[in-house]
Phi, psi and omega in degrees: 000322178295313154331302168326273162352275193308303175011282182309310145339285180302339185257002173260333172298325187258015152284273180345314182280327183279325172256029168261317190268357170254006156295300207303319216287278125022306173290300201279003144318300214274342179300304192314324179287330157310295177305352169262334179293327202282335185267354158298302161305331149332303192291002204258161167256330195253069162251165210263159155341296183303299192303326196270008169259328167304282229290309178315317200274014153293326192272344164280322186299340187270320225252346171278344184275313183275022216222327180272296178258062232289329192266033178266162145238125173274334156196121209227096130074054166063020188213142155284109199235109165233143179288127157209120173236136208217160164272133199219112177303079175334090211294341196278299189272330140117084191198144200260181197182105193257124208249145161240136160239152197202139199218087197261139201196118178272156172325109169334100164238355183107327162319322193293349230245337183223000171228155185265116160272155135231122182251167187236179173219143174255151136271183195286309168222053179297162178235030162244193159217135221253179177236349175229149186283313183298008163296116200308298206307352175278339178257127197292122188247128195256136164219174196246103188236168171294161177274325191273027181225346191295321192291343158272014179244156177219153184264178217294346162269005194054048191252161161286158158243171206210146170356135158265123182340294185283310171233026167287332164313000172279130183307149185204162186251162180314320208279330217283172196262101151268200206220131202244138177237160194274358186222014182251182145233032176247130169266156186221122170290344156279069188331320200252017178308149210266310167359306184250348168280171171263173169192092177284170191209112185290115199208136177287153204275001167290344203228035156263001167052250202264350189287141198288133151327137169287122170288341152282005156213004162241359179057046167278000000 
């Protein structure tokens, strides 16, 4: 029953997080495109009122971004990288939790405006790629099995799972409950393992390297 419980717990926290990273993602969409208009106005030498009233209030919307997220780098080495971390209660257990979420974009230059993108989104360690942020398969359904089963269940590519890097390394009896993702291949003894959380991640589609089309929303 206590499993139950926690489950539930864990899966309204990572309902909470999937729609907190797709706001963040979306922001920091739209900062890169401040920061490039603001360097575009940089460039004009002869500009009106108007322009030079647009480029301040980008630059209050940025002084006002790092001021709401202190851990950020807003530009680091091309890319908008912004941090937010917050405390969040778990309504099943009434237990506090502190999550960091991270919404990394590269930097706005205007190419995209004369080269062909697709972009695609991943998490860190999914082994597929989704064509929408919005696909259910991005919210994470978690299950629960014997340790001593794990080695007969395989996820939606048919693969095993295998340890998870961080808490999979604990001696465990056959009985005990780990936790399974239907697009991971890692099993986890932990719920609150870092592991098992999400992060989505925005990437031309050029850079998914060995990952397979998701069959829910690219029809692999």
């Amino acid at each position: 029953m206590f499993v139950v419980v926690f489950l539930a717990g864990f899966i309204t926290a990572v309902d909470k997080q999937l729609s907190t990273q797709i706001k963040m993602n979306r922001l920091a969409e739209n900062m890169a495109k401040q920061m490039f208009y603001i360097k575009q106005v940089d460039e004009i030498t002869d500009y009106s009122e108007k322009l030079k009233e647009y480029k301040d209030k980008f630059k209050e919307n940025i002084s006002e971004m790092k001021d709401t997220l202190p851990e950020s780098n807003l530009i680091k080495d091309d890319y908008i990288d912004m941090v937010y971390t917050y405390d969040y209660k778990l309504p099943v257990l009434s237990k506090t939790i502190t999550i960091t979420q991270r919404a990394k974009v590269k930097d706005w230059t205007g190419t995209d405006m004369t080269k062909d993108y697709e972009l695609v989104y991943i998490t860190k360690y999914g082994n597929v790629y989704h064509s929408t942020k919005e696909c259910s398969h991005l919210i994470l359904y978690i299950t629960g099995t014997e340790y001593g089963k794990v080695g007969e269940a395989r996820n939606e590519q048919g693969e095993k799972y295998t340890p998870c890097e961080f808490c999979g390394n604990k001696k465990i009896s056959d009985t005990t409950t780990v936790f399974i993702t239907a697009d991971g291949n890692r099993y986890h003894t932990n719920l609150q393992c870092s592991g098992i959380t999400r992060n989505i991640i925005e990437i031309d589609i050029k850079e998914v390297d060995n990952r397979k089309p998701c069959s829910s929303c690219n029809g692999g």
